[in-house]
PyMOL Python script that loads the backbone (N, CA, C, O; Angstrom):
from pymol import cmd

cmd.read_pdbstr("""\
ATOM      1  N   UNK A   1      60.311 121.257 146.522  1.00  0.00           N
ATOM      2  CA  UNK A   1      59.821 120.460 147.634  1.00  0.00           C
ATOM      3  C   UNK A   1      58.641 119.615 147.166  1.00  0.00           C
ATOM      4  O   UNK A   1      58.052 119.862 146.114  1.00  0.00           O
ATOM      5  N   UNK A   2      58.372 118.795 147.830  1.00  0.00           N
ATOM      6  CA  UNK A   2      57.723 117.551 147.177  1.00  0.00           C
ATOM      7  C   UNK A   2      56.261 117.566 148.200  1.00  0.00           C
ATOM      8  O   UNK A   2      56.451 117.416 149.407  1.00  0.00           O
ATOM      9  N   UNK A   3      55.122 117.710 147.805  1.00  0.00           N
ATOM     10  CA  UNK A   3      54.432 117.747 148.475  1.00  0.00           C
ATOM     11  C   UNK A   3      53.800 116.538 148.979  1.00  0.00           C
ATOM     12  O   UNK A   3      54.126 115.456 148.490  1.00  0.00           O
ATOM     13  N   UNK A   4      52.646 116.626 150.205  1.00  0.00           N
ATOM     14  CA  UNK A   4      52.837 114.785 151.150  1.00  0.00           C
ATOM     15  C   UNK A   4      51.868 114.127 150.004  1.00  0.00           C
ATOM     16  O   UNK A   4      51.846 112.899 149.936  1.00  0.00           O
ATOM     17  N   UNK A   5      50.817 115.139 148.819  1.00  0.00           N
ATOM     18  CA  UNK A   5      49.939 114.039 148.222  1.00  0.00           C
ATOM     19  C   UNK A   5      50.899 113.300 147.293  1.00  0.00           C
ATOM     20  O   UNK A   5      50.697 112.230 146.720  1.00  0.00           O
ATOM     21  N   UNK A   6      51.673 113.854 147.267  1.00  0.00           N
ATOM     22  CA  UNK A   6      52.471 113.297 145.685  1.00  0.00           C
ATOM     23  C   UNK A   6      53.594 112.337 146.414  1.00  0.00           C
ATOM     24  O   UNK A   6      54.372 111.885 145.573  1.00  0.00           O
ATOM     25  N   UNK A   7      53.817 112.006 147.449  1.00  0.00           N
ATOM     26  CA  UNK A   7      54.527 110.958 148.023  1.00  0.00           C
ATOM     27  C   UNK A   7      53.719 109.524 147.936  1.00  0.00           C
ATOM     28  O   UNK A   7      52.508 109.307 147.948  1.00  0.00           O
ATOM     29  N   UNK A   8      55.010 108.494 147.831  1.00  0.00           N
ATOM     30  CA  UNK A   8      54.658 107.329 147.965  1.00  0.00           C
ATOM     31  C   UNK A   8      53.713 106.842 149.213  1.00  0.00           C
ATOM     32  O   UNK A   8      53.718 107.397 150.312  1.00  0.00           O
ATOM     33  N   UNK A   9      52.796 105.570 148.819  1.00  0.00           N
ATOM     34  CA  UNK A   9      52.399 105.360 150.518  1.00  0.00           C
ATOM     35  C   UNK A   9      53.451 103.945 150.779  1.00  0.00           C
ATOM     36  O   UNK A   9      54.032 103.453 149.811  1.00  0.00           O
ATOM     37  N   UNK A  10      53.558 103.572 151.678  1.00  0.00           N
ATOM     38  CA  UNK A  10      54.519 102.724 152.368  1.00  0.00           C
ATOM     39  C   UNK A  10      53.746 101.457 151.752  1.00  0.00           C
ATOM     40  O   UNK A  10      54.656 100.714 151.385  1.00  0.00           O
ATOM     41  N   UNK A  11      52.604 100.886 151.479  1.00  0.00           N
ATOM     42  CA  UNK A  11      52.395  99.484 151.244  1.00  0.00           C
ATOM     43  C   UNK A  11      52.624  99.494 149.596  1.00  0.00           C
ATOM     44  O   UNK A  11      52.813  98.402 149.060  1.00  0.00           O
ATOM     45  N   UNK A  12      52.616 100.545 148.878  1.00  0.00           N
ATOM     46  CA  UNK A  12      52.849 100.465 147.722  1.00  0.00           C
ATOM     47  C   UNK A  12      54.266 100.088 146.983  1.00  0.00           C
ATOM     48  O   UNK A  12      54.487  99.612 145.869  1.00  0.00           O
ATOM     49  N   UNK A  13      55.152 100.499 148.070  1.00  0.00           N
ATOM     50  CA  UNK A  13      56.694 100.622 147.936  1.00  0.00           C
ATOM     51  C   UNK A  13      56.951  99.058 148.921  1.00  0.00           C
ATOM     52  O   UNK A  13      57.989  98.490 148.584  1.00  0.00           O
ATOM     53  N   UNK A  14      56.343  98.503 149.784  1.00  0.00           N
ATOM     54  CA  UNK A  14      56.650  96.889 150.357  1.00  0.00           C
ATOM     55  C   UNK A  14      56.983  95.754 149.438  1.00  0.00           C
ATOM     56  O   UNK A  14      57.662  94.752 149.664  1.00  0.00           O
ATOM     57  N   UNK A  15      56.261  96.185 148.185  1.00  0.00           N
ATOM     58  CA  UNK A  15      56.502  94.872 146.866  1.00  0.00           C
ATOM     59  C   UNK A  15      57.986  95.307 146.830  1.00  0.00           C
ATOM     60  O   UNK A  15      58.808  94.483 147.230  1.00  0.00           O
ATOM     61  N   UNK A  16      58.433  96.547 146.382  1.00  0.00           N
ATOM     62  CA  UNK A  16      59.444  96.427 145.663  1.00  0.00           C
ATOM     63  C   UNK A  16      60.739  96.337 146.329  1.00  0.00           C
ATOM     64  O   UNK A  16      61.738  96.366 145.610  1.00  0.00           O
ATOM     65  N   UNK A  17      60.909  96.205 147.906  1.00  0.00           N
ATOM     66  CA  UNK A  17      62.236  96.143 148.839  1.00  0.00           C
ATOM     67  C   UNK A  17      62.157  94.384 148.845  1.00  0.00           C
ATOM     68  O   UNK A  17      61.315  93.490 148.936  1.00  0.00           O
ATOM     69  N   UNK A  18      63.856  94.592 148.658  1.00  0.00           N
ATOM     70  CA  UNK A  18      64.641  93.354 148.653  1.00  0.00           C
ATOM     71  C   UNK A  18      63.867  92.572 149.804  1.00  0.00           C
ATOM     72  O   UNK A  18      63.307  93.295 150.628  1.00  0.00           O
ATOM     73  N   UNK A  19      63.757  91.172 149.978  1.00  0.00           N
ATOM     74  CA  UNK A  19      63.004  90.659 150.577  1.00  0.00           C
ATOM     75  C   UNK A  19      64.595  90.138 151.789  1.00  0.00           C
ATOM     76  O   UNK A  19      64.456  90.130 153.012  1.00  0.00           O
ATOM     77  N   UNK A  20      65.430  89.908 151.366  1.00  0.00           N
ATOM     78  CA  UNK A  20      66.704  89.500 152.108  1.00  0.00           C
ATOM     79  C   UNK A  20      67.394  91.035 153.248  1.00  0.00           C
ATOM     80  O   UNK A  20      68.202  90.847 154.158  1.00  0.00           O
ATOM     81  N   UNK A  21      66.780  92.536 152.848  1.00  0.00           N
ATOM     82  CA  UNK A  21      67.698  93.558 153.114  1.00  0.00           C
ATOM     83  C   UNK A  21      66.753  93.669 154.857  1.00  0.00           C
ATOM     84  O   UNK A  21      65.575  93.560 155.199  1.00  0.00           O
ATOM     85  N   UNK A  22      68.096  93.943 155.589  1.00  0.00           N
ATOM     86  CA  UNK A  22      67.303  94.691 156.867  1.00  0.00           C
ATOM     87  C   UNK A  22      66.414  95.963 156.751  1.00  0.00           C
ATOM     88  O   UNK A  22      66.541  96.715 155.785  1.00  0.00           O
ATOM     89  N   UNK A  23      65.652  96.161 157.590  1.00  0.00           N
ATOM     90  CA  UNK A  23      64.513  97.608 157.212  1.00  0.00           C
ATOM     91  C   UNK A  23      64.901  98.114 158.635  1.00  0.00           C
ATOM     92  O   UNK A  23      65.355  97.387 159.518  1.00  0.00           O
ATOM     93  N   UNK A  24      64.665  99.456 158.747  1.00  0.00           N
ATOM     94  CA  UNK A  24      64.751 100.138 159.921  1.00  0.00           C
ATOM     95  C   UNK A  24      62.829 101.349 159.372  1.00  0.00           C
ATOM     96  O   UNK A  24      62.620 102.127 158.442  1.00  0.00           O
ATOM     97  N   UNK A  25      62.123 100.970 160.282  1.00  0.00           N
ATOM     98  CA  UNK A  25      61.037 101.960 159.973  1.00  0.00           C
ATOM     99  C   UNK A  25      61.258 102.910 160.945  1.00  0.00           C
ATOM    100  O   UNK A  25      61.426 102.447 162.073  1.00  0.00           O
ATOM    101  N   UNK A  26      61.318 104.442 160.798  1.00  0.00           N
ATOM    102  CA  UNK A  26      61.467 105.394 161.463  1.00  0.00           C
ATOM    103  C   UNK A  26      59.945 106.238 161.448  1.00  0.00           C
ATOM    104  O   UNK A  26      59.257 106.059 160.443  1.00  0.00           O
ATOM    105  N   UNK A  27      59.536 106.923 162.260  1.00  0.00           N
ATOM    106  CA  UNK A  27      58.551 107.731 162.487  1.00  0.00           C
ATOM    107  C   UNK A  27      59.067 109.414 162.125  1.00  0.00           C
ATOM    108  O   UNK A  27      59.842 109.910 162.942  1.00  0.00           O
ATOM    109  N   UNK A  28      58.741 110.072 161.198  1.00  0.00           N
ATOM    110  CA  UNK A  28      59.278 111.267 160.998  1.00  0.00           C
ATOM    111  C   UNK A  28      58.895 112.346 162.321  1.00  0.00           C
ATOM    112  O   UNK A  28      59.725 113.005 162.948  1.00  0.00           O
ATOM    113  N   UNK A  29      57.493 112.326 162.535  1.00  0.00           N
ATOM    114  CA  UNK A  29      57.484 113.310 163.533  1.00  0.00           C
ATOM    115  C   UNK A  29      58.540 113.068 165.021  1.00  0.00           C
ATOM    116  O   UNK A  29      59.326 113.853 165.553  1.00  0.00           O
ATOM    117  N   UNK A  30      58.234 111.920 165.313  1.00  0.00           N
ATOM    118  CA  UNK A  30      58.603 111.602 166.584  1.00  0.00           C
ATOM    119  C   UNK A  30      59.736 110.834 167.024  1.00  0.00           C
ATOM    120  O   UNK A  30      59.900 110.633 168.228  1.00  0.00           O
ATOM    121  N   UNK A  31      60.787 110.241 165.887  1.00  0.00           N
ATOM    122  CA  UNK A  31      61.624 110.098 165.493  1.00  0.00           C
ATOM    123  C   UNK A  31      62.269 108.708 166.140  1.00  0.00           C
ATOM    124  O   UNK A  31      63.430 108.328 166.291  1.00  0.00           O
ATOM    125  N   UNK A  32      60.889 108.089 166.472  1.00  0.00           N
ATOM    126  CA  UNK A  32      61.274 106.724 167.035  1.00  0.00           C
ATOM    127  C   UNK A  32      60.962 105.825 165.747  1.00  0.00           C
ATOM    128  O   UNK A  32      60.254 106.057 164.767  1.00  0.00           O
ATOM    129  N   UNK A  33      61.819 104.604 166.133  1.00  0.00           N
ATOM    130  CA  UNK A  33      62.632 103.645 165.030  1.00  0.00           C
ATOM    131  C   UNK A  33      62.754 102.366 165.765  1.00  0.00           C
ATOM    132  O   UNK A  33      63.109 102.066 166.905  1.00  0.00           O
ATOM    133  N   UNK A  34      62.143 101.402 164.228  1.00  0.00           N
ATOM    134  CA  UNK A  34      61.969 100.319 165.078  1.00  0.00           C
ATOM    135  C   UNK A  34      63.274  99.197 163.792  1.00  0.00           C
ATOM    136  O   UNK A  34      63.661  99.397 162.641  1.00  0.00           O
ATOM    137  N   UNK A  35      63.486  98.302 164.613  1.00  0.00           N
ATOM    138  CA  UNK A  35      64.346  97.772 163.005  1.00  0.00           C
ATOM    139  C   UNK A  35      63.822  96.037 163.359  1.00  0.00           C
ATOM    140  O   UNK A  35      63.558  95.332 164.334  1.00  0.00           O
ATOM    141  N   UNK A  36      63.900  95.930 161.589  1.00  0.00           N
ATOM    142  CA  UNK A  36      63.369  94.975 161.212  1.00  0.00           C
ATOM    143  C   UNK A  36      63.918  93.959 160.186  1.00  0.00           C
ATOM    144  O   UNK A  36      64.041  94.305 159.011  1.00  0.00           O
ATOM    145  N   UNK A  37      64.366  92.290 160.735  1.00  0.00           N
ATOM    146  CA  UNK A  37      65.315  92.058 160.347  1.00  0.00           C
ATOM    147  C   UNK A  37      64.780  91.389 158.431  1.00  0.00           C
ATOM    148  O   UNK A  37      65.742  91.058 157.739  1.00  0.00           O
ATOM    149  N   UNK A  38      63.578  91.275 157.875  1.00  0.00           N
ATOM    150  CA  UNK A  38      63.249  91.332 156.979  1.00  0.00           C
ATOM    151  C   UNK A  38      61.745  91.766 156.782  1.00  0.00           C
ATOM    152  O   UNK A  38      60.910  91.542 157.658  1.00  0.00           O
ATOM    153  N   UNK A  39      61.383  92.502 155.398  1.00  0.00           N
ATOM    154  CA  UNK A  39      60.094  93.338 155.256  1.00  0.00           C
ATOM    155  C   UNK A  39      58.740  92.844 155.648  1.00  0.00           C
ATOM    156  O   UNK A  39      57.669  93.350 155.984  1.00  0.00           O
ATOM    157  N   UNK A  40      59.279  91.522 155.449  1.00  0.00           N
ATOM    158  CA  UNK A  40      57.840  90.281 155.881  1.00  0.00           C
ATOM    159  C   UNK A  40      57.611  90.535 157.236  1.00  0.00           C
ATOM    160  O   UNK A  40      56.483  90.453 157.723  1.00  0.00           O
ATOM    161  N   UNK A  41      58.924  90.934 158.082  1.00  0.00           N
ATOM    162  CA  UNK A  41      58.660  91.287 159.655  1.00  0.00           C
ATOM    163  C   UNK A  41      57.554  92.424 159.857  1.00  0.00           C
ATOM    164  O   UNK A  41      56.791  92.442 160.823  1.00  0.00           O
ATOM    165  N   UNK A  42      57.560  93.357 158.844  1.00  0.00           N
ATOM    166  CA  UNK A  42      57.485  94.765 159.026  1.00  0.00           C
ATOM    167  C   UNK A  42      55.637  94.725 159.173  1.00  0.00           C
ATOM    168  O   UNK A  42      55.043  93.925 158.450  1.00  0.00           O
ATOM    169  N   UNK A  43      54.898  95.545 160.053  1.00  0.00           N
ATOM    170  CA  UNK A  43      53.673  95.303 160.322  1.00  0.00           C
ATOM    171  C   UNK A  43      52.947  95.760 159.029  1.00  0.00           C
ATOM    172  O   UNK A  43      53.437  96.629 158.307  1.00  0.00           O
ATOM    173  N   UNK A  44      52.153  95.352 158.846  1.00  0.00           N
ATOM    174  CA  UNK A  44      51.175  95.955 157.695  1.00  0.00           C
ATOM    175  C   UNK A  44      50.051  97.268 157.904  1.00  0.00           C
ATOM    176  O   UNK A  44      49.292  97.866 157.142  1.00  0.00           O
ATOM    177  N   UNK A  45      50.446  97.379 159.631  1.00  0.00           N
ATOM    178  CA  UNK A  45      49.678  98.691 160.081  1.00  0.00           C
ATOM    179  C   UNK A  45      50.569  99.879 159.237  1.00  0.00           C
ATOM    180  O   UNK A  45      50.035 100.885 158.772  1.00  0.00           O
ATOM    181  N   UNK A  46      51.736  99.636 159.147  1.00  0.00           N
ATOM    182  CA  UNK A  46      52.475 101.090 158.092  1.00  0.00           C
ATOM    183  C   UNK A  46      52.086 101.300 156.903  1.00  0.00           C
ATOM    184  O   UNK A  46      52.585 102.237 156.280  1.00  0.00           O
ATOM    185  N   UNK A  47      51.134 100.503 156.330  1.00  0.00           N
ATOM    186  CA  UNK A  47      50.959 100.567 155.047  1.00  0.00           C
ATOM    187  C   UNK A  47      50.233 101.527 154.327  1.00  0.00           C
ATOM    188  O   UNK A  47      50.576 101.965 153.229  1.00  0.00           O
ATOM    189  N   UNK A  48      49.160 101.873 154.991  1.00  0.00           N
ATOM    190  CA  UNK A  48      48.367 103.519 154.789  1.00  0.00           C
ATOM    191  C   UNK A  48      49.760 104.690 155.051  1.00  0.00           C
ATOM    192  O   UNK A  48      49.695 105.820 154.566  1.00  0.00           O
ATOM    193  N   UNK A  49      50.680 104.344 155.671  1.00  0.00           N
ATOM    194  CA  UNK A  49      51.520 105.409 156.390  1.00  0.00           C
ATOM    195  C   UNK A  49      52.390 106.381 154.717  1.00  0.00           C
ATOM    196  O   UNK A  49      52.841 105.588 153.890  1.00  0.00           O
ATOM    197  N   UNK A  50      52.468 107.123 154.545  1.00  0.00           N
ATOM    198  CA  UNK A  50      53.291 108.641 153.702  1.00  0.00           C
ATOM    199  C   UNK A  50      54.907 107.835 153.553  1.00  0.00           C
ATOM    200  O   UNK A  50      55.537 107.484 154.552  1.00  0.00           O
ATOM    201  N   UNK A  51      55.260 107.691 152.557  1.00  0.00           N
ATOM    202  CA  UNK A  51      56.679 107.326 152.531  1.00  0.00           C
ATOM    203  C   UNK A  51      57.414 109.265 152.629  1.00  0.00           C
ATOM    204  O   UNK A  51      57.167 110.066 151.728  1.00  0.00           O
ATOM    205  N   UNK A  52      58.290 109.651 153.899  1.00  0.00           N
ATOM    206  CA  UNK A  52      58.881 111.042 153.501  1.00  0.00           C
ATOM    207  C   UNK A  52      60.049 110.912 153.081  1.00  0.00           C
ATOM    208  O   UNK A  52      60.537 111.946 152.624  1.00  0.00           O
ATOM    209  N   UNK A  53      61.072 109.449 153.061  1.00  0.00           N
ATOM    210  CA  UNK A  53      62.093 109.314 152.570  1.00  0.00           C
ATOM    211  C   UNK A  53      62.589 107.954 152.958  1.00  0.00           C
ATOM    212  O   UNK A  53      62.285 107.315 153.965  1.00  0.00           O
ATOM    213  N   UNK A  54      63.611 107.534 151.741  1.00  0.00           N
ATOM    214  CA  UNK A  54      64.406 106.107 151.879  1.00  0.00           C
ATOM    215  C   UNK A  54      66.304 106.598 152.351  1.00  0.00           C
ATOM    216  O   UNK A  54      66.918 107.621 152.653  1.00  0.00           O
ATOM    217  N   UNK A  55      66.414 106.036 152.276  1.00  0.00           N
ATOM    218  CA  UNK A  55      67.765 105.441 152.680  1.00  0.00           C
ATOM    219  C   UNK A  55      68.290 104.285 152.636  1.00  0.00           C
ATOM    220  O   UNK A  55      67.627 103.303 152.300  1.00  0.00           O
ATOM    221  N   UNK A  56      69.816 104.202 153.032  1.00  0.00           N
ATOM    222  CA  UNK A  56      70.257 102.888 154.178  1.00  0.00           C
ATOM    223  C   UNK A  56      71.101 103.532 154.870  1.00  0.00           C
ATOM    224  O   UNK A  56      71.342 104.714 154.628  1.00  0.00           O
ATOM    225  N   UNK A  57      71.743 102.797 155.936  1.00  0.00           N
ATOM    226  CA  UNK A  57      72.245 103.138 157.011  1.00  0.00           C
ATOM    227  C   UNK A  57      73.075 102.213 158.075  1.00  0.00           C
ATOM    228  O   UNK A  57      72.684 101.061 158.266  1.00  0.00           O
ATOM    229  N   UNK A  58      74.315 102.759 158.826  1.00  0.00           N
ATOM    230  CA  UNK A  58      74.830 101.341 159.537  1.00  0.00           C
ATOM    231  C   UNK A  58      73.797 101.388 160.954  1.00  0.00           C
ATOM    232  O   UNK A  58      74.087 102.180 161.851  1.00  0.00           O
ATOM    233  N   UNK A  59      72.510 100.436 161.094  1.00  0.00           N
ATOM    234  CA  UNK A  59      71.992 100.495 162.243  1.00  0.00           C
ATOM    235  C   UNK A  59      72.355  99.485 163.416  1.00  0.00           C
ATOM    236  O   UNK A  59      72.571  98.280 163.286  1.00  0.00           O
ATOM    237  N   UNK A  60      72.378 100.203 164.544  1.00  0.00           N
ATOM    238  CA  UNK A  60      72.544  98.910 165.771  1.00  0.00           C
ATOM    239  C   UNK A  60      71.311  98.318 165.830  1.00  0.00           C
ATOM    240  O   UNK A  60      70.214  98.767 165.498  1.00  0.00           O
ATOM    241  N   UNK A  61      71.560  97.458 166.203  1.00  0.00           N
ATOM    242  CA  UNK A  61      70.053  96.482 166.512  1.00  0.00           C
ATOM    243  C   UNK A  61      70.202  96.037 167.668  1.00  0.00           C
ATOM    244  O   UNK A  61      71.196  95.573 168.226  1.00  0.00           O
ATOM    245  N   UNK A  62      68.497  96.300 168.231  1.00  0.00           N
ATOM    246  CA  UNK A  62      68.610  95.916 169.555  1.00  0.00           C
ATOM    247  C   UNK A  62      68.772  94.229 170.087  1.00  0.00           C
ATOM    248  O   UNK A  62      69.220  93.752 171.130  1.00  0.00           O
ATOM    249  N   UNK A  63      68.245  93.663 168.975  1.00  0.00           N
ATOM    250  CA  UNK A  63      68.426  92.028 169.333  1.00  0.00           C
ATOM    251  C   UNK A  63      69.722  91.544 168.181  1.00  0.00           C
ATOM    252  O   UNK A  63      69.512  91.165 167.029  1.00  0.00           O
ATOM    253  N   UNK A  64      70.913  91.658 168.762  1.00  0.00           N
ATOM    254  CA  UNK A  64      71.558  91.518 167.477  1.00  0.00           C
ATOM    255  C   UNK A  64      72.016  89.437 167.134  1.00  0.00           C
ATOM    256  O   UNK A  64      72.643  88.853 166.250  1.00  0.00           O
ATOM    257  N   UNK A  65      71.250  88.972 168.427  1.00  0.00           N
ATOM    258  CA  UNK A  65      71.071  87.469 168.147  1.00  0.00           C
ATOM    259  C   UNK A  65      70.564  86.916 166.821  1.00  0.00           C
ATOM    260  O   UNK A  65      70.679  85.805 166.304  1.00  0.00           O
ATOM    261  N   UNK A  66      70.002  87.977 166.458  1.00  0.00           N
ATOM    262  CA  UNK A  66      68.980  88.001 165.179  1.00  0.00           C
ATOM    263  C   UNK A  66      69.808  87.919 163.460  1.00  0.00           C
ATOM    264  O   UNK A  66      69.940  87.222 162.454  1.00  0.00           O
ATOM    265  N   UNK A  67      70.097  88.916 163.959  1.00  0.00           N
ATOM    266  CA  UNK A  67      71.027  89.106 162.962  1.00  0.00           C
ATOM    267  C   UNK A  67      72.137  88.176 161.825  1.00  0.00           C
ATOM    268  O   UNK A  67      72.253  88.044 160.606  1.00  0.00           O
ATOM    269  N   UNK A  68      72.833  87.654 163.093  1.00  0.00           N
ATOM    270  CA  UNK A  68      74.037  86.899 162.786  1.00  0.00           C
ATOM    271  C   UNK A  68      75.054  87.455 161.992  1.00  0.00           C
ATOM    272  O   UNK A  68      75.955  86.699 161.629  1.00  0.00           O
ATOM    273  N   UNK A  69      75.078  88.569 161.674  1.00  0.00           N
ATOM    274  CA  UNK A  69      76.460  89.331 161.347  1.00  0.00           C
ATOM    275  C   UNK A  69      76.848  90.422 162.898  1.00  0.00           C
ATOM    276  O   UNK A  69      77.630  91.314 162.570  1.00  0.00           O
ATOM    277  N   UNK A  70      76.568  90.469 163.988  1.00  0.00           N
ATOM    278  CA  UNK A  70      76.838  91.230 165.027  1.00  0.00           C
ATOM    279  C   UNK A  70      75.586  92.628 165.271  1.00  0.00           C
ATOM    280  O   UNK A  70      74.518  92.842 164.698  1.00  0.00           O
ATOM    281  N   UNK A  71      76.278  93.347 166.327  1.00  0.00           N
ATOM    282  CA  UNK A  71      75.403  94.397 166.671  1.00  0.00           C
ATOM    283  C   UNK A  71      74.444  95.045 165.551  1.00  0.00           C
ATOM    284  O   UNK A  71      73.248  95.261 165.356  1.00  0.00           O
ATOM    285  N   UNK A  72      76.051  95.271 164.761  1.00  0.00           N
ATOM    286  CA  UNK A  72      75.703  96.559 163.541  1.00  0.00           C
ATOM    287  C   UNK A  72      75.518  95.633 161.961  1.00  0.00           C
ATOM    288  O   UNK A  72      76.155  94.677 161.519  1.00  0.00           O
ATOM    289  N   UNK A  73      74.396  96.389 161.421  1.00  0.00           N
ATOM    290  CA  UNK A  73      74.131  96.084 159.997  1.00  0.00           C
ATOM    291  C   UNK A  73      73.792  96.956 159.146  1.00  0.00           C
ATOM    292  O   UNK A  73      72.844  97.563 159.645  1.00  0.00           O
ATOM    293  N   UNK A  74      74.068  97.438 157.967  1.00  0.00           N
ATOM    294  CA  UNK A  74      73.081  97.756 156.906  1.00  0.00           C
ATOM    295  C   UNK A  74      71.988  97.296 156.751  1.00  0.00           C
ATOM    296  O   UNK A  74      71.586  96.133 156.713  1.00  0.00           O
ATOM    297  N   UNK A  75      71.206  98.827 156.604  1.00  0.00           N
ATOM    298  CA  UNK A  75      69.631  98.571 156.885  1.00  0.00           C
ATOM    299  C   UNK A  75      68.819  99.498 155.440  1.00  0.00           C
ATOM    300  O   UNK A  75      69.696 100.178 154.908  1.00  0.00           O
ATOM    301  N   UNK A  76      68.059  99.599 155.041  1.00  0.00           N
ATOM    302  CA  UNK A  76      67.249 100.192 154.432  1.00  0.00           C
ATOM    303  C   UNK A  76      66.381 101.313 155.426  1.00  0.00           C
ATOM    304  O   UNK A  76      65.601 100.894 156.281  1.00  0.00           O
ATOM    305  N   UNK A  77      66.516 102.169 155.300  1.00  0.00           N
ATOM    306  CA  UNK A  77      65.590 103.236 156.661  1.00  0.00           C
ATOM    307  C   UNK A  77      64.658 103.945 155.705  1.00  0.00           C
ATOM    308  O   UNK A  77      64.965 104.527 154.665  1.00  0.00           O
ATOM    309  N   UNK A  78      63.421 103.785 156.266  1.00  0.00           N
ATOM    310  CA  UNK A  78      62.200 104.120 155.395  1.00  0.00           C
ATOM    311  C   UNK A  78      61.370 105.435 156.473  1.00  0.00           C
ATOM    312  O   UNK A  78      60.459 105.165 157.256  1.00  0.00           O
ATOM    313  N   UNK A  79      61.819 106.525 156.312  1.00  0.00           N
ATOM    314  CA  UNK A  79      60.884 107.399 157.350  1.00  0.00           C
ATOM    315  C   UNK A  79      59.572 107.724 156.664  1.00  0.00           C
ATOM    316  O   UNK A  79      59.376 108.115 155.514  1.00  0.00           O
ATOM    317  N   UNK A  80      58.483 107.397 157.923  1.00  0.00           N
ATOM    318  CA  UNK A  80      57.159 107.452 157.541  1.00  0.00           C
ATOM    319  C   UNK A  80      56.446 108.744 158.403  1.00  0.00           C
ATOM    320  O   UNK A  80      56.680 108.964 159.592  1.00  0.00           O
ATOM    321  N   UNK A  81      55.471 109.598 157.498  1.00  0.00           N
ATOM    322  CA  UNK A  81      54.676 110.318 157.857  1.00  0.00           C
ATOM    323  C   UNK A  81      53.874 109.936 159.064  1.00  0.00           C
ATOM    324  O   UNK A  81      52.998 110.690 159.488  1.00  0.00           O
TER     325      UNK A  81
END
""", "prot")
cmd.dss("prot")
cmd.show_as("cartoon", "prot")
cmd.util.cbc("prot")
cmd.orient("prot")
C-alpha cells in the first residue's frame, strides 16, 4: 500500500496530461465528480490536492453540447485526496 506522503500532488502531474484528453476530477472521500472538457478547464484550486489514483473511463457529461462527440466520452479520471 502506498502511503498519502509518497503520492503524487495533482499540480505536479497537470504538466504531464494530454492537453486534447477529457478529465473527470473525482473527490475520493465524497465521491463527487466534476468533468472537464480539457485540463486548462480544470481549477488550479486542485493543485495542492493528493493524487489517490488515475484512470480513464466512458463518462457521461453533463453538458454534452460541449463535447461534440455526444453524451458519452473517454475521460482521464484523476481521484483526489
Amino acid at each position: 500500500m502506498i502511503d498519502d506522503k509518497d503520492r503524487p500532488i495533482f499540480g505536479n502531474l497537470r504538466k504531464m496530461i494530454d492537453r486534447t484528453a477529457r478529465i473527470q476530477i473525482c473527490d475520493h472521500k465524497t465521491g463527487f465528480y466534476k468533468d472537464y472538457k480539457y485540463i486548462e478547464d480544470v481549477s488550479h484550486d486542485y493543485d495542492n490536492r493528493v493524487v489517490f489514483g488515475i484512470g480513464l473511463v466512458n463518462s457521461e457529461y453533463n453538458n454534452p453540447e460541449a463535447l461534440n462527440t455526444g453524451r458519452y466520452a473517454y475521460a482521464i479520471e484523476i481521484r483526489l485526496l
